[in-house]
C-alpha positions as CSV (number, residue, x, y, z in Angstrom):
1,X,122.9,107.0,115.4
2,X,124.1,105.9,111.9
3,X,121.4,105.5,109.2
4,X,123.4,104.7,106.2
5,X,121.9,101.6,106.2
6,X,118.3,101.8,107.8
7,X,116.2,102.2,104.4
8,X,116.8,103.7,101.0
9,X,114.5,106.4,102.7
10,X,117.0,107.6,104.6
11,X,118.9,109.0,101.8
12,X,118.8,113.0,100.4
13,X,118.2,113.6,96.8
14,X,120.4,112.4,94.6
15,X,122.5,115.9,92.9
16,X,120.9,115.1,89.5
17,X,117.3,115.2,90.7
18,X,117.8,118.1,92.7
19,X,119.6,120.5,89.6
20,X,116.3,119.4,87.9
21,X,114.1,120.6,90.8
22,X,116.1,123.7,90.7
23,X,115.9,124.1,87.6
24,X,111.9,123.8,87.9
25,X,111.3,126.3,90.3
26,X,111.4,129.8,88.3
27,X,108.7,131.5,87.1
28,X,105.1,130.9,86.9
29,X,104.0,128.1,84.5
30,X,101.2,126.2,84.2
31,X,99.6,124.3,87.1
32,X,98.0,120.5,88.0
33,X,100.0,118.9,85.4
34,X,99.5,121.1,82.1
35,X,103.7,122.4,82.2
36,X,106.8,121.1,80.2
37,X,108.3,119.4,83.4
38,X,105.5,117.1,83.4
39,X,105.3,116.0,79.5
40,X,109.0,116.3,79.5
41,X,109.3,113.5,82.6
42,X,106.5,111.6,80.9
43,X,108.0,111.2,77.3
44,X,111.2,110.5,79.2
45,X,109.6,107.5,80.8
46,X,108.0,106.5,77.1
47,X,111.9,106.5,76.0
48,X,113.1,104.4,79.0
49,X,110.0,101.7,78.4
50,X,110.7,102.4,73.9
51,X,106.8,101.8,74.2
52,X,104.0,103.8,74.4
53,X,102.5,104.2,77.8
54,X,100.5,106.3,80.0
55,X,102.0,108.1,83.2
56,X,100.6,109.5,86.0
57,X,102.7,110.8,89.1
58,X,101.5,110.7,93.0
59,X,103.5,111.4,95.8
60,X,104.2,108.1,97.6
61,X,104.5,104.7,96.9
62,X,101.0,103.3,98.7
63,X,99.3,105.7,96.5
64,X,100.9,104.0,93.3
65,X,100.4,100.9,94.7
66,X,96.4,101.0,95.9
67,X,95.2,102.9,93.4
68,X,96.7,100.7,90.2
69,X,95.3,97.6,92.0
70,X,91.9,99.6,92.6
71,X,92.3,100.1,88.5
72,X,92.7,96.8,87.8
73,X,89.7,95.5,90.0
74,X,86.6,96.0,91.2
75,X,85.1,95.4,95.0
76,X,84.5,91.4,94.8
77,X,87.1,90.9,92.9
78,X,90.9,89.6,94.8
79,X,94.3,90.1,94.2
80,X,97.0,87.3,94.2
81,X,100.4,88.8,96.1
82,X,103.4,87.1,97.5
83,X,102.7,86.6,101.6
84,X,105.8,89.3,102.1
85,X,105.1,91.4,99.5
86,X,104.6,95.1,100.6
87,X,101.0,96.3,99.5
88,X,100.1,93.0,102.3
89,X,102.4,93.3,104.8
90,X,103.1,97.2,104.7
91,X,100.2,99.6,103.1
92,X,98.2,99.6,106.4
93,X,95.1,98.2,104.5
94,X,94.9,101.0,101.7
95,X,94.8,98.6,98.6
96,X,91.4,97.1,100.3
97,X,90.5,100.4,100.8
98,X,90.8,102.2,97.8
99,X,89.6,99.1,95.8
100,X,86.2,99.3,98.2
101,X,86.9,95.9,99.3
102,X,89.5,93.9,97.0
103,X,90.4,90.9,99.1
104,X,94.5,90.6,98.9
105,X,95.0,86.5,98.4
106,X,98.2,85.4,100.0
107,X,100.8,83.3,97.9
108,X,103.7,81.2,99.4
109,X,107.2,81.1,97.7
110,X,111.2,80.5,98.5
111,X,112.9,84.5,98.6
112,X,109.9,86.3,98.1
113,X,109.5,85.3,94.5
114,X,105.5,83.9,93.8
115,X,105.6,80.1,93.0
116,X,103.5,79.5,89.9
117,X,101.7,76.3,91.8
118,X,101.0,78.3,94.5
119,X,98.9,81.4,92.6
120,X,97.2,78.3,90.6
121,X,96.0,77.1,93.6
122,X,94.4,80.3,95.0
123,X,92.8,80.8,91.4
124,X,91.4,77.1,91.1
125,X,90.7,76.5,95.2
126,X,87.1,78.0,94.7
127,X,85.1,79.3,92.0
128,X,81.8,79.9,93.4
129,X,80.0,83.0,93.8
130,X,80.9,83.4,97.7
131,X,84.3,83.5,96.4
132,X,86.4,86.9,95.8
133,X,86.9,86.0,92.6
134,X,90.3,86.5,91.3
135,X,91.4,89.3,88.9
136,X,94.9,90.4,89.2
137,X,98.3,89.1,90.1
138,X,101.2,91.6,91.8
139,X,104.7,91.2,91.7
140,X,106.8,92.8,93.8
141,X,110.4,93.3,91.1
142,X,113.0,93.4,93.3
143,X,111.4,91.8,96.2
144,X,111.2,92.1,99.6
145,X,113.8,89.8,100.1
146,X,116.2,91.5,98.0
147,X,116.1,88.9,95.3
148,X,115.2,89.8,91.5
149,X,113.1,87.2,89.4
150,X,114.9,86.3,86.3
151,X,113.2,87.5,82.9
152,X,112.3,83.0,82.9
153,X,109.9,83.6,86.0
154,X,108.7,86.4,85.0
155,X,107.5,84.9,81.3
156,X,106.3,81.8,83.7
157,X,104.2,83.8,85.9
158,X,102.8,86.0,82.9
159,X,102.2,82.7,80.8
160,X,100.4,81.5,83.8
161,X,98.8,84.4,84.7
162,X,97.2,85.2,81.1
163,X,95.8,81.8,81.1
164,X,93.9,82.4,84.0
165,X,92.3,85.4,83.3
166,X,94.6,87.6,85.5
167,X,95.8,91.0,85.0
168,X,99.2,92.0,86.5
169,X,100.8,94.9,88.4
170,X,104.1,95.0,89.4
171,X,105.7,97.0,92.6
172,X,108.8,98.5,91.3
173,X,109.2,100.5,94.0
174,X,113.0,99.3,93.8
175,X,112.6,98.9,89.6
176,X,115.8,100.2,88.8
177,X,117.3,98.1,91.3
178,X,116.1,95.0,88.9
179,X,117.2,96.4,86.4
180,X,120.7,97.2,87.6
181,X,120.8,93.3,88.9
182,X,119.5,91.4,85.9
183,X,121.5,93.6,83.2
184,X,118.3,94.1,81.4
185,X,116.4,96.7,79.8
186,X,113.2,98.0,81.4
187,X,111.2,97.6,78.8
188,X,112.5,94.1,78.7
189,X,111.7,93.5,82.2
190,X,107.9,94.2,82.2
191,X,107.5,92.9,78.6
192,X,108.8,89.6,79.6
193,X,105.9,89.7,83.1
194,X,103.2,91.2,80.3
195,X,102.7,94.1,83.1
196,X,99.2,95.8,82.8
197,X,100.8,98.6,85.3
198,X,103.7,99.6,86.9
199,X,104.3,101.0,90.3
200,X,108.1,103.1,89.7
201,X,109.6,104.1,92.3
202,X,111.2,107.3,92.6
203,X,111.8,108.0,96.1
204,X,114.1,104.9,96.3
205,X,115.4,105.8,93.2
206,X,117.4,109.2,94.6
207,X,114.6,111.4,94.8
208,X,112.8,113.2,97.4
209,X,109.5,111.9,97.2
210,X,107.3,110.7,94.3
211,X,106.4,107.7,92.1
212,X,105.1,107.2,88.5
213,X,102.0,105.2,87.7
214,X,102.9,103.7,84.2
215,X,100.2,102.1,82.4
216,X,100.8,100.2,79.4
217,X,97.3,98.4,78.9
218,X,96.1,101.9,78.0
219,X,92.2,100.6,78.2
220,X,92.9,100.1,81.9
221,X,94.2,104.2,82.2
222,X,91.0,105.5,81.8
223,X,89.4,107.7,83.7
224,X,92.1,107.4,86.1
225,X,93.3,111.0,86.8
226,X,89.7,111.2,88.4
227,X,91.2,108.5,91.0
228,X,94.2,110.4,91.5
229,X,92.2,113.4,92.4
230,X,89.6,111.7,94.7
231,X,92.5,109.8,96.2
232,X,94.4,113.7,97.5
233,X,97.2,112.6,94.9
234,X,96.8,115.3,92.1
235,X,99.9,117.8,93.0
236,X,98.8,121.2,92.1
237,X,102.2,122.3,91.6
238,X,103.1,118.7,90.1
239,X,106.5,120.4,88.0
240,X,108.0,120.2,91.7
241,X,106.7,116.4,91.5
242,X,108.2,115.7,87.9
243,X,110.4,117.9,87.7
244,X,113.3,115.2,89.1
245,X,112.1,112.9,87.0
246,X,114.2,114.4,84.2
247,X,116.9,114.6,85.8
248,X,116.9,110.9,87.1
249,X,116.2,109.7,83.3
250,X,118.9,111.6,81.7
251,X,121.8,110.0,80.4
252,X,121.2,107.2,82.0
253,X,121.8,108.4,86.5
254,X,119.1,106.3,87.2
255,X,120.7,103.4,86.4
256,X,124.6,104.3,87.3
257,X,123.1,105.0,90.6
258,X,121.1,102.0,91.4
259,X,124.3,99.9,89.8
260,X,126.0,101.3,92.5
261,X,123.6,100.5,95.5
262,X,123.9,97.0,94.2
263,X,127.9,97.1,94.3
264,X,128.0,98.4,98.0
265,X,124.8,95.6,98.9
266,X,127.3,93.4,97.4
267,X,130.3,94.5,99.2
268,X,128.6,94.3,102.1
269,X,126.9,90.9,102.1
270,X,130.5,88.8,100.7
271,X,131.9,90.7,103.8
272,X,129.4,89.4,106.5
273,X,130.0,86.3,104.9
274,X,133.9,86.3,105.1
275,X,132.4,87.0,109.0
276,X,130.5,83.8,109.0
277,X,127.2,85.7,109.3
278,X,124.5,84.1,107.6
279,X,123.4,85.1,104.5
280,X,119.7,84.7,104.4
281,X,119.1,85.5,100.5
282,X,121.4,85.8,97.5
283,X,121.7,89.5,97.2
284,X,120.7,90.6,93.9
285,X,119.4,94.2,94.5
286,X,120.3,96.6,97.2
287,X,119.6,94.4,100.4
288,X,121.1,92.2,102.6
289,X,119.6,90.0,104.8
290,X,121.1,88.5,107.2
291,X,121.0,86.3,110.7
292,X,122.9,87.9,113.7
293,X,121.0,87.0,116.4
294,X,119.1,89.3,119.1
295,X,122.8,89.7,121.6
296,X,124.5,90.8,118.4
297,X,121.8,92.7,117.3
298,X,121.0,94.7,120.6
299,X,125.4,95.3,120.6
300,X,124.8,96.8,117.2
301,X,121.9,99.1,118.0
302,X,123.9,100.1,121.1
303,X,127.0,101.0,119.3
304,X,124.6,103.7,116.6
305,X,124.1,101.4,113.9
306,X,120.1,101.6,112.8
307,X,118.7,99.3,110.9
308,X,115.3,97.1,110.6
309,X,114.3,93.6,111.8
310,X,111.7,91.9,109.0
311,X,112.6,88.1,109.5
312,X,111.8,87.0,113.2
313,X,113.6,86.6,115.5
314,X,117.5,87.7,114.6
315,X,116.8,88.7,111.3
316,X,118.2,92.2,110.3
317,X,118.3,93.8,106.4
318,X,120.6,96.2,106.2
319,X,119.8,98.6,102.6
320,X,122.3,100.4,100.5
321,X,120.7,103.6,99.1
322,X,122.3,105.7,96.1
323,X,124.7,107.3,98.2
324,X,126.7,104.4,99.9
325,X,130.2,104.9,99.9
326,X,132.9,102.1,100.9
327,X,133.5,103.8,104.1
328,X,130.4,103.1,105.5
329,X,130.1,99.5,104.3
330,X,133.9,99.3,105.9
331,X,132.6,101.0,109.1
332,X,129.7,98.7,109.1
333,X,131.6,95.1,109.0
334,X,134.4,96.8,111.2
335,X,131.3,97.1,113.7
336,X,130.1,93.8,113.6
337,X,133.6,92.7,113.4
338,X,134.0,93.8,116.9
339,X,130.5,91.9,118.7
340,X,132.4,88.7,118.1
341,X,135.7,89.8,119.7
């Protein structure tokens, strides 16, 4: 079975990430935090933002996911998130959980991107005290669907957002995807959606495992190494957790990396089209969606090829992690080439 194309999870470490790892593991230094590897991949993140921030680092991305929403609310409040969006449809309950409660509102909207009417509606619809009342909108940057809001939607939703009392999160769990799409800088990305706190993804990224917790409300970072701890998320030997960090950050790998997961997604999406198979979404990250249908699909599966099934019924998405060369893209439309022949 291939998995080039199964999940950005699939992939090893990216060579940069790992010479840092290396790098980390001599000696005996400090432990739960208090070594150079950690302030070292924390001022590196302050550099990539050019703001000040804090930065806390867990090990997956639920973790970073439940416990910034849990930050940003308490148990009767609710959180406003895209019906597709992944701390919904994928966390197996852990944002309600480590919130105590926190009811997750569910939004509508055209490729995964929140439509402003929409959250306005879920804000306005009661506001009664049998009523989670809500506190905090998340956007998922790039979405589920592959697509990337423009810097526009994202000063629409924060505009919108700020006006009703709403604090935001953003899953960047594929961040430097985004970034890589839209040509922007980060700290342009999450100034223009006025983030509170950032989930950054690091596993996605190139890495082996691991996401940052950035927050840039720094009121709202208080006290919250105590939640990493209670939640089982406080590494003891965290320079093995931050330690790739550097290595991601320097001169810029992050970002020629995730520029080139877009470039293969890209590849791979005008070819299926040049196919005639359906395009579902405009690819602007690393994903492409597409419509084959379940004969095509079961062909596929049969001939190696893994890959996941998200939208019904003949939907496939098919991923492009840091490592995806030509070949396999080639290999890949060569394959589904041949189901029609």
């Amino acid at each position: 079975m291939r998995f080039d194309f199964a999940s950005d999870n699939t992939a090893g470490m990216c060579p940069e990430a790992r010479q840092a790892l290396l790098e980390a593991d001599q000696g005996h230094i400090p432990s739960y935090g208090n070594d150079e590897w950690t302030q070292r991949a924390s001022d590196a993140i302050r550099r990539l933002f050019e703001k000040e921030c804090e930065v806390f680092f867990v090990f997956n991305g639920t973790a970073a996911n439940s416990l910034a929403l849990a930050s940003l609310c308490q148990s009767y409040h609710s959180v406003i998130c895209h019906e597709l969006a992944h701390v919904e449809t994928d966390e197996c309950g852990a944002p309600e959980f480590f919130s105590n409660g926190t009811k997750l509102l569910l939004a509508s909207g055209e490729q995964g991107k929140l439509h402003p009417p929409e959250v306005e509606r879920l804000v306005k619809k009661r506001t009664d005290i049998h009523y989670p009342k809500p506190k905090t909108l998340t956007i998922t940057q790039s979405t589920e669907c592959g697509t990337v809001y423009s810097l526009a939607e994202l000063e629409e939703l924060r505009d919108l957002a700020r006006s009703l009392g709403l604090k935001i999160h953003m899953d960047g769990a594929r961040f430097a995807n985004a970034c890589a799409g839209l040509d922007e800088s980060p700290g342009r990305i999450v100034g223009s959606a006025g983030v509170d706190v950032l989930s950054l993804g690091g596993c996605k990224m190139g890495m082996a495992l691991g996401e940052a917790v950035v927050f840039f409300n720094l009121d709202l970072a208080e006290d919250f190494a105590y939640r990493c701890k209670q939640a089982g998320q406080l590494a003891s030997k965290m320079r093995y957790l931050t330690a790739p960090w550097v290595g991601m950050l320097t001169e810029g790998n992050w970002l020629r990396h995730a520029r080139h997961a877009n470039g293969m997604a890209r590849r791979l999406g005008d070819g299926l089209k040049e196919l005639g198979i359906e395009v579902l979404y405009p690819v602007q990250s690393n994903a492409v969606f597409v419509t084959l249908g379940d004969a095509k699909i079961e062909k596929l599966r049969s001939a190696g090829w893994a890959f996941y099934q998200f939208i019904g019924t003949g939907g496939a998405r098919f991923v492009c992690p840091w490592n995806t060369s030509q070949q396999a893209v080639d290999d890949l439309l060569r394959a589904i080439r041949s189901l029609s022949n």
